[in-house]
C-alpha positions in Angstrom: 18.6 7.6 -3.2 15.5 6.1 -4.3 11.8 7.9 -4.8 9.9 8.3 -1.8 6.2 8.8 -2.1 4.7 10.5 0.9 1.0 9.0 1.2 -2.1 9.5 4.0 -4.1 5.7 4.3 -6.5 4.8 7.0 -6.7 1.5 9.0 -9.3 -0.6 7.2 -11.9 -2.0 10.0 -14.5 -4.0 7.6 -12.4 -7.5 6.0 -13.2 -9.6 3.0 -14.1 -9.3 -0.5 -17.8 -7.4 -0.3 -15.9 -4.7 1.9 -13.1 -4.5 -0.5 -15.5 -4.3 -3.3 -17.1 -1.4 -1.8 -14.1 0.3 -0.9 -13.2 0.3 -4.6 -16.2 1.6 -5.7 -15.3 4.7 -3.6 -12.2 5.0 -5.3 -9.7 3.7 -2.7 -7.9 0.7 -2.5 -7.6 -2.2 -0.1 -3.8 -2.8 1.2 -1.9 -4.6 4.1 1.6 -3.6 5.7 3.8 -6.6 7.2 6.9 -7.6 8.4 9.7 -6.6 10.6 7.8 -8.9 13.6 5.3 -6.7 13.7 1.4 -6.9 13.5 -0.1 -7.3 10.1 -1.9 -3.9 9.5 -4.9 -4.1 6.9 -5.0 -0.3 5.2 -7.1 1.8 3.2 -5.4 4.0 0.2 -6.4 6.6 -2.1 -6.7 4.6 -5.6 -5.8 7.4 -8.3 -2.8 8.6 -6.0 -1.2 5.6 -5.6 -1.5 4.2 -9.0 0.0 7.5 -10.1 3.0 6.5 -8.2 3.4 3.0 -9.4 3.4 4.1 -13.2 6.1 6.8 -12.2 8.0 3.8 -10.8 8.1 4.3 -7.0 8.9 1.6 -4.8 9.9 2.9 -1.5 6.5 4.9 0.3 6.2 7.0 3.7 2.8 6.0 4.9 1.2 7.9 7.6 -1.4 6.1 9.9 -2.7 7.7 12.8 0.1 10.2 12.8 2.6 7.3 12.9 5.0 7.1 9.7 6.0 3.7 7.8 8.7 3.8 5.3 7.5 0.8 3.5 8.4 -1.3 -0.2 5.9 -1.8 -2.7 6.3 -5.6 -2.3 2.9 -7.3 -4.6 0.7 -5.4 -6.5 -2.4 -7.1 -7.9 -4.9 -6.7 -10.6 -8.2 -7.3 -12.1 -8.7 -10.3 -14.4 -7.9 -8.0 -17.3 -4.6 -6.8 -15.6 -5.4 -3.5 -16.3 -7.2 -2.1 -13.0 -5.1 -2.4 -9.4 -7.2 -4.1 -7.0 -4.7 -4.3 -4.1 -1.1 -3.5 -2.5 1.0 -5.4 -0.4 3.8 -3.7 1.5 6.7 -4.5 3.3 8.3 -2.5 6.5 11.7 -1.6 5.6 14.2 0.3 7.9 15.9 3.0 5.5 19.4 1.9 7.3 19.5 -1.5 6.5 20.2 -3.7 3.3 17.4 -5.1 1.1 17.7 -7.6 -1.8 14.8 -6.7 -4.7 
């Protein structure tokens, strides 16, 4: 069974890149959940805890938003211009009892 990283984020109210700029500053990241028909769902993560998950290799995450969980896959992670700093996460809603093709 693969790594599941249990993780708190926030829904993220303020859009665009002065918001997500800010938000970065604060040491959180900017992030969206999609898929599985439902509503695109812009998020707010802690920074230094998720990137300590991504260099341990996890994939599969338990998000929990407003007391709701989302088991979710790491689906696009992307970086600064130096590739070294992550600047956002895309995720994907998965349903732990059905196939997926990586």
């Amino acid at each position: 069974m693969a790594q599941t990283a249990q993780v708190s984020v926030k829904l993220r109210s303020e859009l665009g890149s002065r918001a997500n700029k800010r938000l970065r500053d604060a040491g959180m990241l900017p992030g969206v959940i999609y898929g599985h028909k439902e509503a695109i769902i812009p998020v707010t993560l802690p920074k230094k805890e998720v990137v300590g998950h991504l260099t341990h290799g996890t994939h599969l995450f338990n998000l929990a938003l407003d007391g709701k969980n989302e088991t979710v896959l790491v689906k696009e992670v992307q970086y600064d211009h130096l590739g070294r700093e992550v600047i956002h996460v895309d995720f994907a809603r998965v349903s732990l009892d059905e196939k997926v093709e990586v």
